[in-house]
N, C-alpha and C positions, 0 to 999 in steps of 0.2 A: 933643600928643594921645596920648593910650594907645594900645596894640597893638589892644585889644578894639574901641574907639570906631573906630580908624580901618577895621580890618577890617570891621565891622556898616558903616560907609559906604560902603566899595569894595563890598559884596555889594549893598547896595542898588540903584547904579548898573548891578551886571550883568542882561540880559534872561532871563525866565524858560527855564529848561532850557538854561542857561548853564552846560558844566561849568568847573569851576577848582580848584585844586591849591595847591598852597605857595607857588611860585614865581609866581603870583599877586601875592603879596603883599609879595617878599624885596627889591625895590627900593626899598619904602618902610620894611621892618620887616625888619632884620637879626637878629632873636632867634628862627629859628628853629621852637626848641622853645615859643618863647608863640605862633606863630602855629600851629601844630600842637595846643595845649592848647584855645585859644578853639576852633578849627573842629570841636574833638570834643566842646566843653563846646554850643557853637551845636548840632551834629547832635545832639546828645543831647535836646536841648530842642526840638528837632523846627522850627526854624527854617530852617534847610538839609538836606537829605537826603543822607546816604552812596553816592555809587555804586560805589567800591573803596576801598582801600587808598591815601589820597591825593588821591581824587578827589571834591569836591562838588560837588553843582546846588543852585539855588534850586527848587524843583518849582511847576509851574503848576497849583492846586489847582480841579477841577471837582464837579456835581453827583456825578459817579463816582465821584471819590477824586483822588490827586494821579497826572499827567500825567508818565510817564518822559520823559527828554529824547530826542530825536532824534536816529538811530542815527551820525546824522554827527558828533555832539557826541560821543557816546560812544567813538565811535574815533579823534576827529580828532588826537589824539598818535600814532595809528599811519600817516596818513594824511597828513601836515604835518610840516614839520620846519624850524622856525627861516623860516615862511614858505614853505618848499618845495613843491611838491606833492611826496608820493613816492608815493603811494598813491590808491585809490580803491573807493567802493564798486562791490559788483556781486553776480554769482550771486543767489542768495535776496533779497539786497536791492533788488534792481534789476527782476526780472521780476514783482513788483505793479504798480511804477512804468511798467512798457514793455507795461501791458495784456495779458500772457501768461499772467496765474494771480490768482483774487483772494485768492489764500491769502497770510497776510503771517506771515514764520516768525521766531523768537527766535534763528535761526543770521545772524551779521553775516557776509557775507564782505568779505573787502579784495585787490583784486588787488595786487601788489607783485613789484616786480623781484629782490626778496628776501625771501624767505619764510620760516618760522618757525613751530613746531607753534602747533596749533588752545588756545585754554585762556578759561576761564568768566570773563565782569565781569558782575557781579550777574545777572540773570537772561538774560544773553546769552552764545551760543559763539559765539568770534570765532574764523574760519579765515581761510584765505588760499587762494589760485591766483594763482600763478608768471604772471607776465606779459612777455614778450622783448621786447616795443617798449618803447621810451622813454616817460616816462606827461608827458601835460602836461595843461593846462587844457585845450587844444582837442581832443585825443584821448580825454580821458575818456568821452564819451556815444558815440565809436562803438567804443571798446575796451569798453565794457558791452553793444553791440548783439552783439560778435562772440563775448563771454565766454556769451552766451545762448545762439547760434547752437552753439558747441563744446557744450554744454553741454542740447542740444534735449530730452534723453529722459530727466533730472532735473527739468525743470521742475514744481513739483508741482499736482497738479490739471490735468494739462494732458497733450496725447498729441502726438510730431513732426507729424501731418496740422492740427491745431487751431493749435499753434503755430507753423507755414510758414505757413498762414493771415495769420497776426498780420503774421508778418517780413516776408513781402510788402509790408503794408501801411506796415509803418515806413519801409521802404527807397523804394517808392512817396513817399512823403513826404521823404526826401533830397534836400537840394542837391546840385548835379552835384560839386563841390568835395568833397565830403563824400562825395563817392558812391567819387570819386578814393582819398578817405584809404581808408574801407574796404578797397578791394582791396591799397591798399599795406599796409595792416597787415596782411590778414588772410595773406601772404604767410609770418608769424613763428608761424600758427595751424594746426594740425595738417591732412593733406590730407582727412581725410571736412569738416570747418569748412569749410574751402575750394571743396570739391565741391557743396555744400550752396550756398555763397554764390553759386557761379558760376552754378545751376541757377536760384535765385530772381532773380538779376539777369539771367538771358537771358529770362526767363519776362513779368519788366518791361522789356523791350526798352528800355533805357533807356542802354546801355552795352554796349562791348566788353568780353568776358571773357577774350579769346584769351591773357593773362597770365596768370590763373589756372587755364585748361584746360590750359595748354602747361607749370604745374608740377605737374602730378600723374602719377601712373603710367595708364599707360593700363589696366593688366591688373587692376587693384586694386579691389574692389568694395564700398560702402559700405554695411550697412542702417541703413536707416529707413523702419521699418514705415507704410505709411500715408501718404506723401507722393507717389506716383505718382498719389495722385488729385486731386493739389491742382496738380503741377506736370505738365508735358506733355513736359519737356524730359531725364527722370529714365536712361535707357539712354543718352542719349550723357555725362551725369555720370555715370554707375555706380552709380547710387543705384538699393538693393531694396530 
């Protein structure tokens, strides 16, 4: 079978907004430079779409035009590693998903235990925030709860009273185990994060917080404008 033939068959089999790269292809087709020639002769002819340097999707074409792939596609080489987790989304990408802003923005972030300047893949900036817990599969949806939580008064389209609002209500909806990891992590998470979490989780009487009152400075005082009228618990936190 030819380079070209076999390539056009392996793309066919991938699902729409499927990205893929060289090494794609290099376990069946050791020539490199022919499978780099077909994918740009393919992208040229408008059969698969260019998303960087290296990197193609099949596009899912609709009445509107053709469908960019999904933000997780887009970074999952930064995000994955020989099957790894190392990575995950969050920040901007994450607070449409957690009901806290209906704005959906072109900034990717990826939390990472190793981080790395921000830079453009096709029409997105991909940034980073530095994450100290270990990242795994079962961590990831409440190390995005807490990257929001640090993060209350960026949220865009959205104000800390609106968005305590919200966290309330996610954390209300927490398994108790889950409710566990939170304060273990949020331990690695700067003290107003912390002050903020212990406020909304005494507020949900749902848990001891005496862990996370007992690591903060007593003297130390947090603002956030607008949440004294949402939480009733905000002067013994130090929350203004």
């Amino acid at each position: 079978m030819k380079t070209t033939e076999y390539i056009a068959i392996t793309i066919d089999r991938f699902p729409k907004g499927y990205i893929f790269t060289y090494d794609d292809f290099t376990s069946k087709v050791n020539q490199k430079q022919a499978v780099i020639k077909a994918l740009n002769r393919m992208a040229a002819a408008g059969k698969i779409a260019k998303l960087s340097k290296g990197k193609y999707y099949k596009p899912e074409t609709t009445p509107f035009g053709k469908l960019l792939p999904s933000q997780k596609q887009v970074v999952k080489d930064l995000i994955e590693d020989n099957g790894k987790t190392v990575g995950y989304l969050t920040g901007y990408s994450i607070y449409n998903k957690l009901g806290l802003t209906t704005q959906v923005s072109n900034t990717i972030q990826i939390g990472k235990n190793q981080v790395r300047p921000r830079f453009k893949r096709d029409t997105y900036t991909i940034s980073f925030i530095k994450q100290k817990n270990t990242i795994t599969k079962e961590s990831i949806p409440i190390l995005q709860i807490l990257d929001a939580i640090r993060y209350i008064k960026k949220i865009p389209d959205s104000n800390p009273r609106n968005s305590c609002l919200r966290f309330l209500q996610i954390i209300k909806e927490l398994k108790e185990k889950e409710i566990t990891l939170l304060m273990r992590l949020a331990m690695k998470y700067p003290p107003a994060t912390r002050a903020l979490l212990g406020a909304m989780l005494d507020e949900n009487k749902n848990t001891s917080t005496e862990t996370l009152y007992n690591s903060l400075n007593p003297f130390t005082k947090y603002k956030l404008t607008g949440v004294s009228s949402v939480l009733s618990n905000t002067e013994k936190w130090n929350l203004i």
